[in-house]
C-alpha positions in Angstrom: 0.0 0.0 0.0 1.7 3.6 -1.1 4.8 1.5 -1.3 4.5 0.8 2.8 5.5 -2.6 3.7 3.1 -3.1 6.3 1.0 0.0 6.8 -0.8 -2.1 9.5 2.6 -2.2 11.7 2.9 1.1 10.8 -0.4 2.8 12.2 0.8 0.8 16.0 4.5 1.8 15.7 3.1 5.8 15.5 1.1 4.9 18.1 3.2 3.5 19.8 5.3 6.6 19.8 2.6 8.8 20.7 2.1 7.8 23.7 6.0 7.4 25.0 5.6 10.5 27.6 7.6 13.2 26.5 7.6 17.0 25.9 4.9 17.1 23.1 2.5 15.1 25.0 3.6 17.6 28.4 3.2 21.0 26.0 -0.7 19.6 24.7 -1.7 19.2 29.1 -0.2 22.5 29.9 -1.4 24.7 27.3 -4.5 22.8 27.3 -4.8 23.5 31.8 -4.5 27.3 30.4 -5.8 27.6 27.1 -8.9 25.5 28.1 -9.6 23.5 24.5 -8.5 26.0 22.0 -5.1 26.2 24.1 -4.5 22.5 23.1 -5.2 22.2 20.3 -3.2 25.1 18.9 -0.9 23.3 20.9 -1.5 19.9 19.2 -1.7 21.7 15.5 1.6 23.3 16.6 3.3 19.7 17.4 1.7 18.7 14.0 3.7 21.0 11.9 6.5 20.7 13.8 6.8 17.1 13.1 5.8 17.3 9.7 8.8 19.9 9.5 11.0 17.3 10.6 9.9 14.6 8.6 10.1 16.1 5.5 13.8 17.1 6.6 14.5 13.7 7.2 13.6 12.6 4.0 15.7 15.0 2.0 18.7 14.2 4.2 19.2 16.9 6.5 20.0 14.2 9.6 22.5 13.1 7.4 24.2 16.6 6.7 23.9 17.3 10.8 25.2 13.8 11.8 28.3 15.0 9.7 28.5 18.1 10.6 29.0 17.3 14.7 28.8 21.5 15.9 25.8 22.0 14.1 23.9 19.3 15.4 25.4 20.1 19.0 24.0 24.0 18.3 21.4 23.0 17.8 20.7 20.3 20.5 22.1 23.2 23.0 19.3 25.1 21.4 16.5 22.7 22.4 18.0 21.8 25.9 17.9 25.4 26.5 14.7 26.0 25.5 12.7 23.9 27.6 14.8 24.6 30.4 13.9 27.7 30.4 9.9 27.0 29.8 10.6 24.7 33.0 12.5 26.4 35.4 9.5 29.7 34.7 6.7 26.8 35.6 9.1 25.8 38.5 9.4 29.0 40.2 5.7 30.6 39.4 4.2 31.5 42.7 0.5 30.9 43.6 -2.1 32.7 42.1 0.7 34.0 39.2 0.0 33.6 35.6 2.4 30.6 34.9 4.0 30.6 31.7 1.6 28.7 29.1 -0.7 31.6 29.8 -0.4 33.2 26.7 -2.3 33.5 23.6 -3.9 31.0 21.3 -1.2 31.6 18.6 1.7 31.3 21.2 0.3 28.0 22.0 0.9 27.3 18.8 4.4 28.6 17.9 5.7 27.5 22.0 4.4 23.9 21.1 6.0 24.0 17.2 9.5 25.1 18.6 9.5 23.2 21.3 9.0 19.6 18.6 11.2 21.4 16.3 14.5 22.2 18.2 14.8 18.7 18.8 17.5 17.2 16.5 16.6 13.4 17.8 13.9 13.5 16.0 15.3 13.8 12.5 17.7 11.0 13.5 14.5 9.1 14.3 12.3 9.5 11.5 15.2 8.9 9.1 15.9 5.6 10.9 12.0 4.9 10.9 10.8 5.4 8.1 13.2 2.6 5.8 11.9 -0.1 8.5 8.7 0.4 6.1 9.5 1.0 2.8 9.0 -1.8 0.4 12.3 -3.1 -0.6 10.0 -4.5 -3.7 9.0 -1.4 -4.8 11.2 2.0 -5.6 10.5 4.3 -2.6 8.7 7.4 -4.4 7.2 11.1 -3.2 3.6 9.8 -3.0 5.1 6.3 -0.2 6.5 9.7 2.1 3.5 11.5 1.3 1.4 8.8 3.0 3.3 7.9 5.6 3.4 11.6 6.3 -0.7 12.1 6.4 -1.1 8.7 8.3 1.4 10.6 11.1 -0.4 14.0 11.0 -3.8 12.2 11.1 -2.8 10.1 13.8 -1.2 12.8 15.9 -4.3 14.7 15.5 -6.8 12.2 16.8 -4.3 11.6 19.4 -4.3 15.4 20.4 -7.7 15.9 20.3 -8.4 12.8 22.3 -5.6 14.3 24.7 -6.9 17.9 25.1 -10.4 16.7 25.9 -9.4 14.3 28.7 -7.3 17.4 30.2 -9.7 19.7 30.0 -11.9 17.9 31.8 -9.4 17.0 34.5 -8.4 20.9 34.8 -11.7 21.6 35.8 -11.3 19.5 39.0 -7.8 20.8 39.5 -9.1 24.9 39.3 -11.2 23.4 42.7 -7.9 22.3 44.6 -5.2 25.3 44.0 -3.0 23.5 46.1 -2.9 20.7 43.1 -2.8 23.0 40.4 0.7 24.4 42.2 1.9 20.7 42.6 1.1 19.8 38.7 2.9 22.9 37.6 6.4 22.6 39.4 6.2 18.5 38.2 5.5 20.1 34.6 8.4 22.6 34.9 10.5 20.1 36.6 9.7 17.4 33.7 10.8 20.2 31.1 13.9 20.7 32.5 14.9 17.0 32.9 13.9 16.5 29.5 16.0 20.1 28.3 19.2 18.2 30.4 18.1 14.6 28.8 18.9 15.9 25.0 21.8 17.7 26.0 23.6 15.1 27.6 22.5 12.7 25.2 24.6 11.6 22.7 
């Protein structure tokens, strides 16, 4: 199908990586606790084009043009550590009562959630090591196989989001009635952000 080896395996393996916790998944709760719906899934649209930004790159080669090209890749892997440190340490040191730092905008919801998937190099890495496992080796990889595999991602990733943003929103609600827990939930947040900003700069 579109050249896909098993398009069945897949739909589960995106799945699959969907749900691994991680910053994405993190940015779609936050701005969703303080964006209500709209806030999440500006959020999620902005983790959309981020990845699709980063699959596209992996397909023409850029992972392989960082991978040898070492102080690029480390820039920019500096870049992204830094980055969500900084979101992180602002949600770790907001005091009661003070507008934390997701409350912003719908269209910063967006753009904080699209940097935040773009500045990470791993990525690239991954989705250029991911996609061969499902290429055909029968049939001559073409535009329209990356195209598909591309969609099924964004379509997937949507669902996903929405499915995400509703189930926080109506979890927030309870939270606004305990202020106590929403302080607790946003110092884990900021201190999840900044153990992943220190996770992808000490990786290798």
């Amino acid at each position: 199908m579109f050249g896909v080896a098993d398009y069945g395996a897949y739909v589960v393996a995106v799945l699959v990586f969907l749900f691994i916790p991680g910053p994405g998944n993190l940015a779609i709760l936050s701005c969703t606790a303080k964006g209500g719906v709209r806030g999440g899934l500006a959020s999620t649209a902005g983790i959309i084009v981020g990845d699709q930004v980063l699959i596209w790159l992996a397909v023409a080669g850029v992972a392989t043009v960082l991978l040898t090209t070492p102080t690029l890749f480390t820039a920019i892997q500096w870049m992204g550590a830094a980055y969500l440190a900084w979101l992180g340490a602002k949600m770790c040191l907001a005091k009661a009562g003070q507008a934390p730092v997701v409350d912003i905008p719908i269209g910063a919801f967006f753009r904080q959630s699209f940097f935040i998937t773009l500045l990470n190099p791993k990525a690239i890495v991954f989705y250029m090591a991911f996609f061969p496992l499902f290429i055909d080796p029968s049939v001559a990889p073409s535009l329209s196989t990356f195209a598909a595999m591309a969609l099924t991602a964004a379509g997937l990733a949507t669902l996903y989001g929405i499915g995400l943003t509703l189930l926080a929103h109506r979890l927030a609600e309870r939270v606004k009635a305990r202020p106590w827990l929403a302080q607790v939930l946003n110092k884990t947040a900021g201190g999840l952000l900044i153990a992943f900003g220190l996770r992808l700069a000490l990786s290798k």
